[in-house]
N, C-alpha and C positions, 0 to 999 in steps of 0.2 A: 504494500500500500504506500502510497505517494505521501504520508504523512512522518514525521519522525517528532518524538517528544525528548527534549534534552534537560536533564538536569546543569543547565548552566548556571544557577547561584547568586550571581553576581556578574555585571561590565566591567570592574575594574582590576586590573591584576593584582596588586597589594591586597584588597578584600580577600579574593580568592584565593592568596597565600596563604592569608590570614583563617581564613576558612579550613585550610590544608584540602582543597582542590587541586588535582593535579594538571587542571588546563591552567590554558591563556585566553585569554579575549580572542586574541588573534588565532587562536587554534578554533574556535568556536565559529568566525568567522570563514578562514579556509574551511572549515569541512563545508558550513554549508552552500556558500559556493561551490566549491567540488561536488556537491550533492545536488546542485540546481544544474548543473553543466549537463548531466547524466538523467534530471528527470527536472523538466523545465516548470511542471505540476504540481511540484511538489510542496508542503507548508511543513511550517516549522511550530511547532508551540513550547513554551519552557515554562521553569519556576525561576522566580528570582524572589530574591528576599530585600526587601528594605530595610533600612536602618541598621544592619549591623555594626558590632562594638566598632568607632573609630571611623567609622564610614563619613567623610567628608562632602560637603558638597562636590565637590569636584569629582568622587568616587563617584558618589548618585547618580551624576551625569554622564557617566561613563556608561552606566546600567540603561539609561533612556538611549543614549545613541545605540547602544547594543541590539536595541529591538529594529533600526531601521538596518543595520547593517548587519545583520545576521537575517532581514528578513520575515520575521517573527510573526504571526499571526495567533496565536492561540497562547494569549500569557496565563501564569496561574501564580499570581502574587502574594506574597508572605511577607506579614510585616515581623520582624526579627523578634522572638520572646528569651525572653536569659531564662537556663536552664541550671539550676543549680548543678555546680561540680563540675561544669564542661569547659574547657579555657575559653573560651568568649565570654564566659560568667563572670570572669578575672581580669576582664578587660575595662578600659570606659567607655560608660554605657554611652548613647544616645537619648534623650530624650524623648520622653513616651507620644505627646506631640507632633515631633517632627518626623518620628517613625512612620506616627500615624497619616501626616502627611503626603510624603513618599510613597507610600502605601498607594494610596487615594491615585496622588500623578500617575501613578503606574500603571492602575487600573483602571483609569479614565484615557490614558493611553493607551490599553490593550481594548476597550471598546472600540476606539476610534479606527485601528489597524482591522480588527473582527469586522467591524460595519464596512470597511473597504472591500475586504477580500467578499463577503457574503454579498455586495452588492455587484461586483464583477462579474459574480455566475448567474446574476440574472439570464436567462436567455439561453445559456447554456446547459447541456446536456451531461449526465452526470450518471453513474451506475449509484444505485444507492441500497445497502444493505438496510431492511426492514428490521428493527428492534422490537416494534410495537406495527397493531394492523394501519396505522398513521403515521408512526415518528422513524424516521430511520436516517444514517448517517454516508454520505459521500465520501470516498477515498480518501478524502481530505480532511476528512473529520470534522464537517460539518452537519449543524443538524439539517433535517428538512421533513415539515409537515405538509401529510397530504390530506386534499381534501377527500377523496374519496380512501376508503382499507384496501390495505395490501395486503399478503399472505407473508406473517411474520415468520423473520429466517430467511428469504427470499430477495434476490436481489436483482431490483426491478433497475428500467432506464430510464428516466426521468428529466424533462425539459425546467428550468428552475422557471417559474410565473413569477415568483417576488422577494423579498428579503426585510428582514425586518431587520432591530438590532443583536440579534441573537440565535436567530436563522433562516434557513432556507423555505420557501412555500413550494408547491405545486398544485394549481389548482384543477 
């Protein structure tokens, strides 16, 4: 499937040091260009965390450019909690606030990338595996409801009719 879900973490290299990640930014970047060369359809979704120990503005912003150049459409955001005993516990903290912030930017930025991509397959035709006799998801890992039932388990062809902020229609 044309979809890959990456545990990236974080945009900026120091964090994800910090983190004890064994990528780079830049390594996240190469792959998925290398991964778009080879499957032009392809979407990317990840996790990143906000505010962790230390994280600077300038780190944070690393994390925001990371969603356009790695391509990102399906974010799943975490704003950072201290877990007792863990070295980040040991670190200094960020402020519960601007965590919460960050947070917010993130996810207000992974709507806006989602409402892109879901608005582009208007029109377009899509194989889509049925979860439910109505809901079922695109190689891509979007959703898409139909107006009339499908035969759940079943993987129908489907022209996209509309998009909302969160998915696909066929009417």
């Amino acid at each position: 499937m044309p979809h890959f879900h990456l545990s990236l973490q974080h945009g900026d290299d120091l964090i994800l040091k910090r983190m004890k990640r064994r990528h780079l930014r830049a390594d996240a970047i190469l792959f998925c260009e290398q991964v778009r060369k080879l499957r032009p359809e392809v979407t990317f979704g990840a996790d990143i965390i906000a505010g962790f120990p230390t994280e600077s503005d300038e780190h944070f912003e690393n994390s925001i450019k990371l969603v356009e150049e790695c391509g990102l459409t399906w974010l799943h955001i975490f704003p950072y909690s201290k877990r007792d005993g863990t070295p980040a516990a040991r670190m200094p903290q960020i402020d519960g606030r601007i965590i919460k912030s960050r947070a917010e930017l993130l996810r207000s930025l992974g709507k806006k990338v989602r409402s892109k991509h879901l608005n582009e397959q208007i029109g377009r035709k899509h194989k889509v595996l049925m979860e439910s006799s109505v809901l079922g998801r695109t190689e891509q890992f979007a959703e898409v409801l139909f107006a009339s039932p499908k035969q759940e388990g079943s993987i129908v062809d489907a022209t996209i009719s509309d998009a909302s902020n969160s998915q696909l229609m066929v009417y």
